[in-house]
N, C-alpha and C positions, 0 to 999 in steps of 0.2 A: 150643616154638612151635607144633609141629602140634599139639598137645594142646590148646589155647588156642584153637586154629582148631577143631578137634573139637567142644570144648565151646560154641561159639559157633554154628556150624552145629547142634547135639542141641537147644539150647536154643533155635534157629528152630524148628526142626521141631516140638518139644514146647510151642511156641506156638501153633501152628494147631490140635494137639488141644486143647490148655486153650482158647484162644479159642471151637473148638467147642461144646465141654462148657461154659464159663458164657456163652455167647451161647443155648444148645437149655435148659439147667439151671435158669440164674439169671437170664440176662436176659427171657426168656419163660417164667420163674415166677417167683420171689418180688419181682423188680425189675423187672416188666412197668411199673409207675408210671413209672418212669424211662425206658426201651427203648421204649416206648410214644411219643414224641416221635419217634422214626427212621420211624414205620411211617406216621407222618399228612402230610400235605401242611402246609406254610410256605413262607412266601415271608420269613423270617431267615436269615441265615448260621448262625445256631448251634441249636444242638435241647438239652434237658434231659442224650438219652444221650448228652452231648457230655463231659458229666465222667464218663463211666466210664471214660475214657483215665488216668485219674488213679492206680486201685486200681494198672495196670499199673505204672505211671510211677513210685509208689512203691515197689511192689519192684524194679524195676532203681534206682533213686537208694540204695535200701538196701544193694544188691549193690556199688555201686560206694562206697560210706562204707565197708562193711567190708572191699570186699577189696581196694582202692584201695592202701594201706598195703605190703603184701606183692604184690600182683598176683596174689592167687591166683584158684582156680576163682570163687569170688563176682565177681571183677568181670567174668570172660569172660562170665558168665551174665546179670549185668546188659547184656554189648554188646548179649549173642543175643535180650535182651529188647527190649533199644531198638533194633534191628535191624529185627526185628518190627514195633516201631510206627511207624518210617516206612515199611514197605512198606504195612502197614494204612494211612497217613493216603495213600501217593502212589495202592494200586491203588482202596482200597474209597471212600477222601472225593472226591478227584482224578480219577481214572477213570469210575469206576461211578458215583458223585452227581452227578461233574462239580462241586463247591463252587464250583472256578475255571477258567475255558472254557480249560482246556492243553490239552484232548485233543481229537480228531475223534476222526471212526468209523473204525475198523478192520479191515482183512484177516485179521488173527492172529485164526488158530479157537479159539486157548486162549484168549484174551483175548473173545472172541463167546461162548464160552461160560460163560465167570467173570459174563459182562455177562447175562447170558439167567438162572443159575442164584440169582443177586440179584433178578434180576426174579421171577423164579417165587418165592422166598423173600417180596419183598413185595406178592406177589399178594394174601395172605392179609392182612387189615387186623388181624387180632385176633392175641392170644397163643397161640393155639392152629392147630395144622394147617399152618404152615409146617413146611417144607421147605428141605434148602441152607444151614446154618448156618456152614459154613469160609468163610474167606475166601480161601486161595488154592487149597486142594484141589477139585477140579470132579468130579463124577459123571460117566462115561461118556455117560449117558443126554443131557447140557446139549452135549456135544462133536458126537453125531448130529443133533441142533437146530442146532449155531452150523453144521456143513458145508451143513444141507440150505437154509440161510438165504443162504449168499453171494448 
């Protein structure tokens, strides 16, 4: 059972670098057509990078087809995956977009700076020159902005 929890927790963590890496890599270069739709103003509920939740969605659904059966490492990987993507839909859609008014302003300086280091990220309208690509990891540098902002 801790090993199940282990790999569950590895595989959060080893989502915030990959989400790094193809949000800095892929989503602002070869699939900027797509990602391109986060960075412009609408007034819709949904945006084009709305189906890149899917590539994720399908490797944990794959995780849990194959390891479903036996319970092995494959399906703990798909939890730590789908784990992942509701923290992504509750901090980055919910939070930071605001989709759906749940959330007020907040006192929490992690959370002021998560919200500050997104902003700095869509400062930049084009695919190039942004900054801040994690979604929960925060730079030092967003944490001495979100104190000196109370």
């Amino acid at each position: 059972m801790l090993t199940n929890a282990a790999i569950v927790l590895g595989t959060f963590i080893v989502m915030e670098l990959v989400a790094w890496a193809v949000h800095k890599y892929v989503l602002h270069g070869p699939l900027w057509n797509i990602h391109e739709s986060h960075h412009k103003p609408h007034n819709h509920p949904f945006e084009l990078n709305d189906v890149s939740f899917a590539f994720y969605g399908v490797i944990a659904a794959l995780c849990f087809i194959y390891g479903s059966e036996t319970m092995d490492y494959r399906f703990w990987i798909g939890t730590g995956i789908s784990l992942y993507g509701a923290a992504y839909f509750l901090v980055h859609d919910l939070f930071i977009h605001r989709r759906l008014k749940l959330f007020g302003k907040t006192k929490n300086t992690y959370l002021r700076a998560l919200d500050i280091a997104h902003k700095v990220h869509h400062k930049t309208k084009g695919r190039d020159g942004s900054e801040s690509f994690g979604m929960l990891w925060v730079h030092p540098k967003f944490f001495k902005i979100a104190r000196r902002k109370r």
